[in-house]
Phi, psi and omega in degrees: 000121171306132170236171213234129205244119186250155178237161159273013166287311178289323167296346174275324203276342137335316174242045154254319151306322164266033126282007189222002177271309218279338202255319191270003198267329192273288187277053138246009164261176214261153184306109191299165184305159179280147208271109171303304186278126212281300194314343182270007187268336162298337178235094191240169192256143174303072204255013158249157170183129177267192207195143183227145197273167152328280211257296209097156192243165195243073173285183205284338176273033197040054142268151151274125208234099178241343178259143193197171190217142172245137157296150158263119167353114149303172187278303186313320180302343200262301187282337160341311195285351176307331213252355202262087198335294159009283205281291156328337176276324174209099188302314157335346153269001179307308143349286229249354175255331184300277202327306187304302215269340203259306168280109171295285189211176203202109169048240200255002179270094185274003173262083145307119186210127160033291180305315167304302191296338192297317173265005167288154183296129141343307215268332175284311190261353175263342150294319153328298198294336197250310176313311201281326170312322200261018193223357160259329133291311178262349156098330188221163163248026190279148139255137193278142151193165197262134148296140168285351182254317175259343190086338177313155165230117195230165169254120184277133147258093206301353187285003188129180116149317129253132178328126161109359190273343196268000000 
């Protein structure tokens, strides 16, 4: 049995390649017909969504940065982090090179990079971590849930939004 050994210079230029097929695949078919139906045009998909941290993260000059936007995940944001000397060293960092790749911008800071996620409160990246599963599997951030008291059932928007409301 053979094995097969990827560096991540060959895994990049894989999926750069299978992304430029699909693009070229596009512009030799003929232009589609105009979208009959007026409603698709309402519907379109969502790939931002914001977020308000627990605690806020704490840059060096003491501010606090709690409202942010996450992307939805690419196939390439998932497998990167596999390749990432980091990461093979400590699977537990996987977490924290994804969340970095994922998070668009934190309060007024838009280079989110590792080293950010890396100084967040537990309690913030264990929120993190929990946004990017329901908003990368289930496509949304609402959850139905029952009062423990009355019993009733409504739907929560886990993304935030005034404290205590998340």
């Amino acid at each position: 049995m053979r094995r097969r050994t990827v560096t991540s210079g060959g895994l990049d230029e894989v999926l750069d390649q299978l992304a430029a097929a699909p693009a070229a695949r596009e512009e030799a078919s003929p232009a589609p017909a105009p979208a009959r139906d007026r409603t698709r045009e309402r519907d379109t998909l969502q790939t931002e969504f914001t977020f308000e941290l627990p605690r806020g993260y704490v840059d060096d000059e003491g501010q606090v940065h709690r409202q942010g936007t996450m992307r939805l995940a690419t196939a390439r944001d998932e497998l990167r982090p596999q390749i990432d000397l980091r990461v093979k060293e400590n699977p537990a960092y996987l977490s924290v090179v994804l969340l970095s790749q994922v998070i668009t911008q934190l309060g007024t800071i838009t280079d989110v990079h590792a080293g950010v996620v890396e100084r967040m409160y537990a309690t913030d990246v264990a929120f993190l971590q929990d946004f990017y599963r329901r908003i990368n599997s289930e496509g949304h951030t609402h959850a139905a849930v029952t009062c423990p008291l009355c019993h009733g059932s409504f739907e929560v928007d886990l993304s935030g939004g005034r404290l205590g409301e998340s």
